[in-house]
N, C-alpha and C positions, 0 to 999 in steps of 0.2 A: 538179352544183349542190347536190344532198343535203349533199355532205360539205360544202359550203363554207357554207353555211348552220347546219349544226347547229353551236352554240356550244360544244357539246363540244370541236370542234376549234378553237376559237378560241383562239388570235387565226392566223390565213390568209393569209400568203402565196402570191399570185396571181402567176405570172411564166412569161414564153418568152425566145429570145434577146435582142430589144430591149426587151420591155415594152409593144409598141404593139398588132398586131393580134391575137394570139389572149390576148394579157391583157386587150384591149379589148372580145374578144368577151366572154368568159364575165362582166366585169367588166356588162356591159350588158344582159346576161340579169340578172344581179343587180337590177343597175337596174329594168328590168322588173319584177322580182317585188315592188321597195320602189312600184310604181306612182308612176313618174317619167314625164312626160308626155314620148311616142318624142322630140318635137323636142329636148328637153332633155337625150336618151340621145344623140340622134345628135351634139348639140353636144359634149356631154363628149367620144364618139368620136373628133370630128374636132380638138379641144382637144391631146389627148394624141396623134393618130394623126398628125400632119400634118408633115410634105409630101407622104404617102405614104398618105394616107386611101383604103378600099378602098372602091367600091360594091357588092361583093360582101357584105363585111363589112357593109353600112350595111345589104344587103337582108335578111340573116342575123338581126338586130335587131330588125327589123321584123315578120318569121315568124315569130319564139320564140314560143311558146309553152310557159307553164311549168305548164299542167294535169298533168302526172303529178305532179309535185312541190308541189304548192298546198298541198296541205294542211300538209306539214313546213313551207312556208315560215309559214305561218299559225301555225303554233306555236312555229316563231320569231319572231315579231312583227316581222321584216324590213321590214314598212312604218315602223316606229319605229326605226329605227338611223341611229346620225349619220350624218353627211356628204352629206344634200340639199342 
C-alpha cells in the first residue's frame, strides 16, 4: 500500500488476472485509508466483483487495518483524491 500511495509512483496500475478479487482487495484497503464508509467499500466490492463476489474477500476489508501505514497515507492527503 506505501508504494501505491506515494505519488511518486503515480499514476498506478492495480491489476491480477481478471481485475476482480485481489485488485478489489488492495483497491479497498485504498478505500479505507480515503475513509470511505466499509458499506460503500463493500458496495464498490461487490460492483466490480460480481457473480463471483468473495466473503472471504468482503471479511479481509473489514480487518484492514492501515495503522502501519497512516501516517504516509497522511501525507499523502489520500482522503482528498478523486474518485469518492
Amino acid at each position: 500500500m506505501a508504494k501505491i500511495i506515494d505519488v511518486a509512483n503515480h499514476p498506478v496500475l492495480v491489476h491480477c488476472n481478471y481485475g476482480k478479487h485481489r485488485t478489489a482487495c488492495v483497491i479497498s484497503c485504498l478505500r479505507k485509508m480515503q475513509g470511505w464508509k466499509l458499506s460503500d467499500i463493500i458496495d464498490e466490492y461487490r460492483l466490480y466483483a460480481d457473480p463471483k463476489a468473495r466473503p472471504l474477500d468482503e471479511d479481509f476489508t473489514q480487518q484492514y487495518e492501515p495503522r502501519s501505514i497512516i501516517q504516509i497515507a497522511l501525507e499523502a492527503s489520500v482522503d482528498r483524491w478523486e474518485g469518492q
